[in-house]
MIKE-67943 format. One line per field, with one value per residue (C-alpha): residue number from 0; z negated, y negated, x negated. Coordinates in Angstrom, 3 decimals. Example, Ala and Ser with C-alpha at 12.3 -4.5 7.8 and 13.67 -1.06 7.14 Angstrom:
<pts>
resi = [0_1]
up = [-7.800_-7.140]
north = [4.500_1.060]
east = [-12.300_-13.670]
</pts>
This chain:
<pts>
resi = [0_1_2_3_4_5_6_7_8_9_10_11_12_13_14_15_16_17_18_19_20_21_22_23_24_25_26_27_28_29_30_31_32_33_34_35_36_37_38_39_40_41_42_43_44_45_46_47_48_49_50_51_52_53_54_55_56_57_58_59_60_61_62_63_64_65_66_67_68_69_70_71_72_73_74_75_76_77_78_79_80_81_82_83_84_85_86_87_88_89_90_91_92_93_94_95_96_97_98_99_100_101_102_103_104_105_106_107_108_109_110_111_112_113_114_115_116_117_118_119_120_121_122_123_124_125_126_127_128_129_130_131_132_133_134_135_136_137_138_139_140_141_142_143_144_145_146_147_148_149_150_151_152_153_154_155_156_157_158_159_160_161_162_163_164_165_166_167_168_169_170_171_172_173_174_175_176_177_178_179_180_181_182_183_184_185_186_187_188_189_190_191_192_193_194_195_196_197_198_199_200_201_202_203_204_205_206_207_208_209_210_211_212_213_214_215_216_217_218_219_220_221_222_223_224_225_226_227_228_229_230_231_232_233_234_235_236_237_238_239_240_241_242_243_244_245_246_247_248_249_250_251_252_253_254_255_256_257_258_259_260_261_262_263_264_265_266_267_268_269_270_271_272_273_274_275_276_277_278_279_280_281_282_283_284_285_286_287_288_289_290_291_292_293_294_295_296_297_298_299_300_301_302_303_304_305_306_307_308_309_310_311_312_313_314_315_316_317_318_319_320_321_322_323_324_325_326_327_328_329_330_331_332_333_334_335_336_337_338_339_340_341_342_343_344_345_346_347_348_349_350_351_352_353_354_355_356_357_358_359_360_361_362_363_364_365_366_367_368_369_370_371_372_373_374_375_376_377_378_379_380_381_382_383_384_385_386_387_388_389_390_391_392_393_394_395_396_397_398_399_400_401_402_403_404_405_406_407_408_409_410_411_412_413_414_415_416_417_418_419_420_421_422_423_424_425_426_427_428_429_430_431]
up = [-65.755_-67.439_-68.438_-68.355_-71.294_-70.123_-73.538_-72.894_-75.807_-76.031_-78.627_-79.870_-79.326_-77.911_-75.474_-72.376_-69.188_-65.515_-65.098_-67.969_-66.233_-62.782_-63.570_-66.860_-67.709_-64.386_-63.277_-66.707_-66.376_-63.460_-64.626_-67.522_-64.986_-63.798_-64.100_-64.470_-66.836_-70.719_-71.414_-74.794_-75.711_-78.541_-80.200_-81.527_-84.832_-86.519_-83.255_-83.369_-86.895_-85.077_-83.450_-85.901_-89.066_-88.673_-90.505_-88.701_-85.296_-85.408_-86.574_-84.057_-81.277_-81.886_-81.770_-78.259_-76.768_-78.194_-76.329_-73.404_-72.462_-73.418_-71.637_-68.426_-68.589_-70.962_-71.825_-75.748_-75.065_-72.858_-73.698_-77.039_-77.856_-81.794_-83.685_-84.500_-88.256_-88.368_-87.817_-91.096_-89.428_-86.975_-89.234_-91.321_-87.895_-87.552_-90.628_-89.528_-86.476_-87.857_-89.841_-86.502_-84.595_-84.267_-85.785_-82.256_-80.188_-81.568_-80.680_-77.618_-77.676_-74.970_-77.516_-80.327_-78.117_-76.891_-80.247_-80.871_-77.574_-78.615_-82.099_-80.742_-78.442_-80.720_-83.084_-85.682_-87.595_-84.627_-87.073_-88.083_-88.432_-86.842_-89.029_-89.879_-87.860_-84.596_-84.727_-85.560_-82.922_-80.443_-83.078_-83.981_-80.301_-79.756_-82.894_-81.020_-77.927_-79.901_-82.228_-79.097_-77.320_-74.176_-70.861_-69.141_-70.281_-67.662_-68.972_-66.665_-66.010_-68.640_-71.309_-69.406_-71.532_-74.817_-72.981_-72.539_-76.148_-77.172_-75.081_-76.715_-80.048_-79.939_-78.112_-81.037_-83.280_-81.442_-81.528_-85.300_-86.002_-83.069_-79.851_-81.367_-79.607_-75.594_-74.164_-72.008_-68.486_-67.469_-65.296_-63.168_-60.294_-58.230_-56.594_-59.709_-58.916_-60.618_-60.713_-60.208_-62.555_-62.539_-61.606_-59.338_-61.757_-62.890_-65.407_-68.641_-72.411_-72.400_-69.576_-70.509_-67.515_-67.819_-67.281_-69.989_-68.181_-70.269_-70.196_-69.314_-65.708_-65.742_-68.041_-65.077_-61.828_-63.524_-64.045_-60.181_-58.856_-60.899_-59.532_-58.460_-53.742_-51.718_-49.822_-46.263_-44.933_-44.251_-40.641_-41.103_-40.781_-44.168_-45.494_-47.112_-48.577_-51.573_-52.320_-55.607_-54.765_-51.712_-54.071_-56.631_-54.169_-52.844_-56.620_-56.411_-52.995_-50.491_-47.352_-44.860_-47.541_-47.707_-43.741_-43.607_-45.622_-44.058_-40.947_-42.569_-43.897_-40.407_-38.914_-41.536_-44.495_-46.906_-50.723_-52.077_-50.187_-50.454_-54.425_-54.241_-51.965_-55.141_-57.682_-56.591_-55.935_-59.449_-61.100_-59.170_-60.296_-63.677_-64.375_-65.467_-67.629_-69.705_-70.231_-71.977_-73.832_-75.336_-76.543_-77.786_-79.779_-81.125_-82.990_-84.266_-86.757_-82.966_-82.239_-85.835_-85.858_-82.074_-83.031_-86.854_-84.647_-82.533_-85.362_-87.090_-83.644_-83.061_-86.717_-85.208_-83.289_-85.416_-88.403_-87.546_-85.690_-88.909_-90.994_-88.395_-88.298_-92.254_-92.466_-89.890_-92.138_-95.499_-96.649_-98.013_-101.038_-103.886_-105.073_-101.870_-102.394_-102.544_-103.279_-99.859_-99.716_-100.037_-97.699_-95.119_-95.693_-95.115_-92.062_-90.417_-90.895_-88.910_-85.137_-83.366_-79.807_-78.041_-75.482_-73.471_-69.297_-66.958_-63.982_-61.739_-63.511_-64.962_-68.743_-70.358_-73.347_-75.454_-77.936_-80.422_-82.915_-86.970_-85.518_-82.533_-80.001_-76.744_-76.898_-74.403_-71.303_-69.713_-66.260_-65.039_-65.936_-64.619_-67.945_-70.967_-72.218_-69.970_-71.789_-75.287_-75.180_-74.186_-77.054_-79.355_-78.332_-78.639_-82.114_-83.245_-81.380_-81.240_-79.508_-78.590_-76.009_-74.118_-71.682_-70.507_-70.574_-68.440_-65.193_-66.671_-68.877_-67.398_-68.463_-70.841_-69.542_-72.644_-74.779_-76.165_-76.041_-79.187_-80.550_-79.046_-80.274_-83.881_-83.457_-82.697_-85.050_-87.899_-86.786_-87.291_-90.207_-91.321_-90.456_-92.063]
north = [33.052_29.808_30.370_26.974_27.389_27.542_27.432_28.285_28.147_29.716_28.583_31.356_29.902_32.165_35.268_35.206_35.604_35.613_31.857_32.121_35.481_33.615_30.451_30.914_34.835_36.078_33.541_32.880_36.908_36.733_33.771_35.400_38.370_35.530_36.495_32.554_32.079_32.186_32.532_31.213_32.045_31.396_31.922_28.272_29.680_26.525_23.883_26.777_25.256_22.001_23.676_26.260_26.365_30.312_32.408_35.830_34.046_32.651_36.182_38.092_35.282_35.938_39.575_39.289_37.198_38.972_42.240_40.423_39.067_42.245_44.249_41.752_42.646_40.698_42.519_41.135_42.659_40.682_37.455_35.256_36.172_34.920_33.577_30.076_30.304_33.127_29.814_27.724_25.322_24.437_22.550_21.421_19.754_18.439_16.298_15.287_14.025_12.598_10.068_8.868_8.403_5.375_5.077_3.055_5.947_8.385_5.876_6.349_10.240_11.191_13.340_11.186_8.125_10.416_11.348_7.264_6.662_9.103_7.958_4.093_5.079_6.940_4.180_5.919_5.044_5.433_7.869_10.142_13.699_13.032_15.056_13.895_17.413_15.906_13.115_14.414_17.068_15.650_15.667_19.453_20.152_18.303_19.912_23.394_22.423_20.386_23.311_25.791_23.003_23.842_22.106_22.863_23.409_24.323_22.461_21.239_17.795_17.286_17.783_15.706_13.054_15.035_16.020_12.308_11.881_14.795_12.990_10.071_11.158_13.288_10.327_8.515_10.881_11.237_7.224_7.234_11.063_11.395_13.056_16.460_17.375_18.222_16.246_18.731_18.381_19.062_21.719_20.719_23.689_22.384_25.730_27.316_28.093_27.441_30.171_29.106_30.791_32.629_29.822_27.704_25.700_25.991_28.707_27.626_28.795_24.763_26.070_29.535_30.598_33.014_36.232_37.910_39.639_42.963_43.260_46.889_48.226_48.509_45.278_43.665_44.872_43.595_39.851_39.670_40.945_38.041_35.403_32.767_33.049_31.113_32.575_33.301_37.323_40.171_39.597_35.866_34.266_32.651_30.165_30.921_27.156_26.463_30.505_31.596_35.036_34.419_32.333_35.143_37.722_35.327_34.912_38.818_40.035_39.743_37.484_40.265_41.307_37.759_37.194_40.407_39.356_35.812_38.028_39.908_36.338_35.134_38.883_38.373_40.280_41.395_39.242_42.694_44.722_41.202_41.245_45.301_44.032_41.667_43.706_47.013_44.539_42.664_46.250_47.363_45.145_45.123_48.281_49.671_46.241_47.098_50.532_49.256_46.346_48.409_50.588_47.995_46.505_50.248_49.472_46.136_47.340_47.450_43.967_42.853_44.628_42.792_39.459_40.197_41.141_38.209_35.282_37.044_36.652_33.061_32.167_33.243_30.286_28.370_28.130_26.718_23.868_23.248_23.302_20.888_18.520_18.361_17.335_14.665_12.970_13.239_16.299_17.349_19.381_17.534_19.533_18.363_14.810_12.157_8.943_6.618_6.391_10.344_10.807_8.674_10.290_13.923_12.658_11.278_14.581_16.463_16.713_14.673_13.494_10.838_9.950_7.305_5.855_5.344_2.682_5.600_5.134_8.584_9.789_11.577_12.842_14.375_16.408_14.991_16.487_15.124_13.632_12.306_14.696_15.337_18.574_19.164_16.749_16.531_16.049_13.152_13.950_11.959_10.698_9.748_12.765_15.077_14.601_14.671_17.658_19.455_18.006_18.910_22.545_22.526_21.217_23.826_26.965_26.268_27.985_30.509_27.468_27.057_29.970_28.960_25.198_26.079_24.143_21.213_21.231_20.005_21.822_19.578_20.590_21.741_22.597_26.137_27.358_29.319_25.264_23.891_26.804_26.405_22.530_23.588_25.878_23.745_21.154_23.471_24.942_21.350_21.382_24.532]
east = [-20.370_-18.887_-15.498_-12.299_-10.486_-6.742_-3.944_-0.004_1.927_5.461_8.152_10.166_13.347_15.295_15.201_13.476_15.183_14.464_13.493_10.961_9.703_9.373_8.144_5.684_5.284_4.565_2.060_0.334_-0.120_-1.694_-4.187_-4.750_-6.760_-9.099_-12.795_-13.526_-10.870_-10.927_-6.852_-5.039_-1.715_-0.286_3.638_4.407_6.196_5.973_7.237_10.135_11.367_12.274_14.758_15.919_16.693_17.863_15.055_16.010_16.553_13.346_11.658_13.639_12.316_9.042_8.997_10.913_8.780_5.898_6.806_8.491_4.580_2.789_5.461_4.785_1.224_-0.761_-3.973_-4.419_-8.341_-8.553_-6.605_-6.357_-3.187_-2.101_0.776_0.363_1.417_-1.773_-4.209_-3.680_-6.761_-4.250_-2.219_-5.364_-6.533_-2.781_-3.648_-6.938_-5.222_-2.184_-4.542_-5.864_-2.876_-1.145_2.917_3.620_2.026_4.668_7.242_6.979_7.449_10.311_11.800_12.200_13.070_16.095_17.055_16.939_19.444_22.072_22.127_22.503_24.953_27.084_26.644_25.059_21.650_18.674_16.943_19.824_18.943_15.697_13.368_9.603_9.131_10.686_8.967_4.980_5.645_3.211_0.525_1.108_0.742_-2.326_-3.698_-2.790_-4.967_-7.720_-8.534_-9.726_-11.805_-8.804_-10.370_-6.756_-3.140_-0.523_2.470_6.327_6.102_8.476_5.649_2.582_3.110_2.434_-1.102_-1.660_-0.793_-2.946_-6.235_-5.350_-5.393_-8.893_-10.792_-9.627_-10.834_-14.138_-14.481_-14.402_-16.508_-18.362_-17.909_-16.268_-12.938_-12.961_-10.250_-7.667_-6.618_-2.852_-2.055_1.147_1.926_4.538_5.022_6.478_9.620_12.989_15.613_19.511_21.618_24.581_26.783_24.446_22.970_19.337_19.008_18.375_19.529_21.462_23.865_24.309_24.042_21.102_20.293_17.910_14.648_14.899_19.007_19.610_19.801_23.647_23.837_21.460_23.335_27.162_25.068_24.337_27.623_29.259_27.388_28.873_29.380_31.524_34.256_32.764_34.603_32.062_30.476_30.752_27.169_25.795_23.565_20.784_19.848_21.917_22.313_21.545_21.553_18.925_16.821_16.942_15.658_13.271_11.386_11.103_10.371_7.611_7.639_8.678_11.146_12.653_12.804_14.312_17.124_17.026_18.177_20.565_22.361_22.564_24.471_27.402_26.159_28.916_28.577_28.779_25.990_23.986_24.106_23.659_20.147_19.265_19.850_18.104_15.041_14.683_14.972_12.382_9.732_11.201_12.020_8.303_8.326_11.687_10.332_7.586_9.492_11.890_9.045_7.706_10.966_11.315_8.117_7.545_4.709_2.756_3.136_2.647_-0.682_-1.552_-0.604_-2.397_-5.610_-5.223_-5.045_-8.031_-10.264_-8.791_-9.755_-13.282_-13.374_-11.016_-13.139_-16.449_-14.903_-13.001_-15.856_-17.759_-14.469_-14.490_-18.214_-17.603_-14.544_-16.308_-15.054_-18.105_-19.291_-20.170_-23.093_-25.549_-24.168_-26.897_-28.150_-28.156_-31.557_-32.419_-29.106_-30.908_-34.181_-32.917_-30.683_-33.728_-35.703_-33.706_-33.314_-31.200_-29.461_-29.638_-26.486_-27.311_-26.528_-29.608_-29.700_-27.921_-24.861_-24.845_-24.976_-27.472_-28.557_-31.510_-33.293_-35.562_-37.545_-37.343_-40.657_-39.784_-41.047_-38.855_-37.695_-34.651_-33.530_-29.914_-29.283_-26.605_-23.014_-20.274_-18.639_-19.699_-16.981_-18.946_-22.450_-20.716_-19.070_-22.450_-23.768_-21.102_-21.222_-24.743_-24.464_-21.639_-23.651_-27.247_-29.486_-26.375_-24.838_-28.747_-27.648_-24.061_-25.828_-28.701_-27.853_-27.397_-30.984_-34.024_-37.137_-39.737_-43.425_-45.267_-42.386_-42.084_-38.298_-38.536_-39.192_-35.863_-33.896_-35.121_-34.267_-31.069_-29.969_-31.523_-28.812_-26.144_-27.235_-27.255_-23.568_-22.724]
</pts>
């Protein structure tokens, strides 16, 4: 079965709480069990030093939200799971990239523009205390997605525009080196929901209003009896819209479960038994999870080895691309350099690809032979991306790519598989 690449990556900022549960843990968890799905996730270590300059805070980040995802259910058998800093090819590629992306494009960035309003309103120099880190950020994050050939990354709406940025920069790329880097698709799921906090507001670390996912039971149910209710007496109906604590229970509970309370609103419930109704149901989904997270925080060796484990496998994948990306920009070993004229000669002994658009309107592409002979056939893609990134993968895996690329390979009467096979892996042992 073909697999969509889908990569989440989580800056260890801070400590999770029940918004980040809600609205990225819980549902990237439940993604991440897809069949169809090949799941990425990766701790952003180095976007974290933007941020902070605290060395322990960002250690102590990391391993929280480390054991706050694998206590929520992430399999790391079954999941890419890795610490950014593990992959030094990510920040290799961030180079690559950085000397293909335009000084106006980064401009533009939303972050760095806002960093450029407050310092003009306060009357201060635009770039004060903007660091070179702020401002390449959208190139790091592009490297991030560009490195594991991502088809989809589920970002907020506030980060689309870096995904833009990131398509931007690899078709660049692929304009100058050839049609290497797949270009990602944002993932925007407007049903994610957003959890109020303890004083109405949307919770978030900025408001400090939140409540952390793995605070202890006691710790949990004194958080929900102080949020924030209006005055209506015991046996008064309520409102649910606008009530944090109904919202709360909502994230949490089934439908019946919900309507049920919904009910309960409308006969007058008492604040107190209503927050006693909350709280019992939050524990009880994360109760099992905050056995295992502080089991997990009681060993941090455990998630060192995971996360270890996990930048070795994504080095797997990381390494040939980087040693395919390298070729393509000239970083080449001197010792099989050439004079032009043999260069050309050996170039036009090996197999090659043809991409090309028929009357249709679709793209092709195809094998030849170092002497010409028609060896493999495409079918039509849509877009000119589509076709190249078949190619591409056919050039970095060889014959290992023919099986997941079967439906879209038309069969060449007279042509012995074992022949395009060889072709193929002769072109990436030419790449090697």
């Amino acid at each position: 079965m073909s697999q969509t690449r889908f990569l989440t990556g989580i800056t260890p900022s801070g400590t999770p709480h029940l918004g980040n549960y809600v609205g990225a843990i819980r549902p990237a968890v439940q993604s991440s069990q897809r069949a169809d799905v090949q799941s990425f996730y990766f701790l952003a270590d180095y976007h974290a030093l933007i941020k902070c300059s605290d060395p322990a805070r960002v250690q102590r980040s990391t391993l929280e939200i480390a054991a706050s995802w694998l206590a929520a259910g992430l399999d790391p058998e079954k999941v890419m799971l890795y610490r950014q800093s593990d992959v030094p090819e990510i920040t290799e590629l961030c180079w690559l990239l950085t000397c293909v992306t335009g000084k106006g494009v980064l401009n533009r960035a939303h972050a760095y523009k806002a960093s450029v309003d407050k310092n003009v309103a306060a009357g201060n120099d635009v770039d004060a205390d903007v660091t070179a880190g702020l401002f390449m950020y959208p190139v790091l994050m592009a490297a991030d997605i560009l490195m594991f050939q991502a088809h989809k990354v589920p970002v907020g709406r506030d980060q689309v525009q870096h995904l833009e940025m990131a398509r931007d920069i690899a078709s660049s790329f692929n304009h100058l080196y050839g049609e290497l880097l797949v270009l990602p698709e944002v993932v925007i799921d407007d049903n994610v929901a957003t959890l109020p906090g303890l004083d109405g507001r949307k919770m978030s670390k900025s408001y400090n209003n939140t409540i952390p996912l793995f605070t202890p039971r006691e710790q949990l149910r004194k958080l929900i009896n102080g949020i924030t209710t209006d005055s209506r007496a015991p046996g008064e109906p309520k409102e649910t819209e606008g009530s944090a604590l109904f919202q709360l229970f909502q994230a949490f509970a089934s439908n019946p479960e919900t309507e049920a309370l919904r009910a309960r609103y409308a006969q007058g419930i008492a604040w107190g038994d209503a927050k006693q109704l909350v709280f019992e149901r939050l524990d009880q989904e994360i109760a099992p999870m905050r056995a295992r997270y502080d089991s997990l925080m009681a060993d941090p060796a455990q998630i060192e080895r995971i996360l270890r484990t996990g930048g070795e496998r994504a080095r797997a994948l990381a390494t040939p691309l980087m040693r395919q990306l390298r070729e393509a920009v000239g970083l080449r070993s001197l010792a099989q350099a050439q004079a032009p004229q043999a260069a050309k000669a050996q170039k036009s002994a090996l197999p090659q690809f043809k991409q090309y658009r028929e009357a249709d309107g679709k793209f092709y592409f195809k094998l030849l032979s170092a002497t010409g002979q028609l060896l493999l056939q495409s079918t039509g893609f849509d877009a000119p991306k589509e076709a190249g990134q078949s190619i591409a993968r056919l050039q970095q895996q060889g014959s290992a790519a023919l099986a997941d690329l079967s439906g879209r390979l038309a069969p060449i009467e007279g042509v012995d598989a074992q022949e395009v096979a060889q072709a193929l892996d002769q072109l990436v042992a030419a790449n090697a």
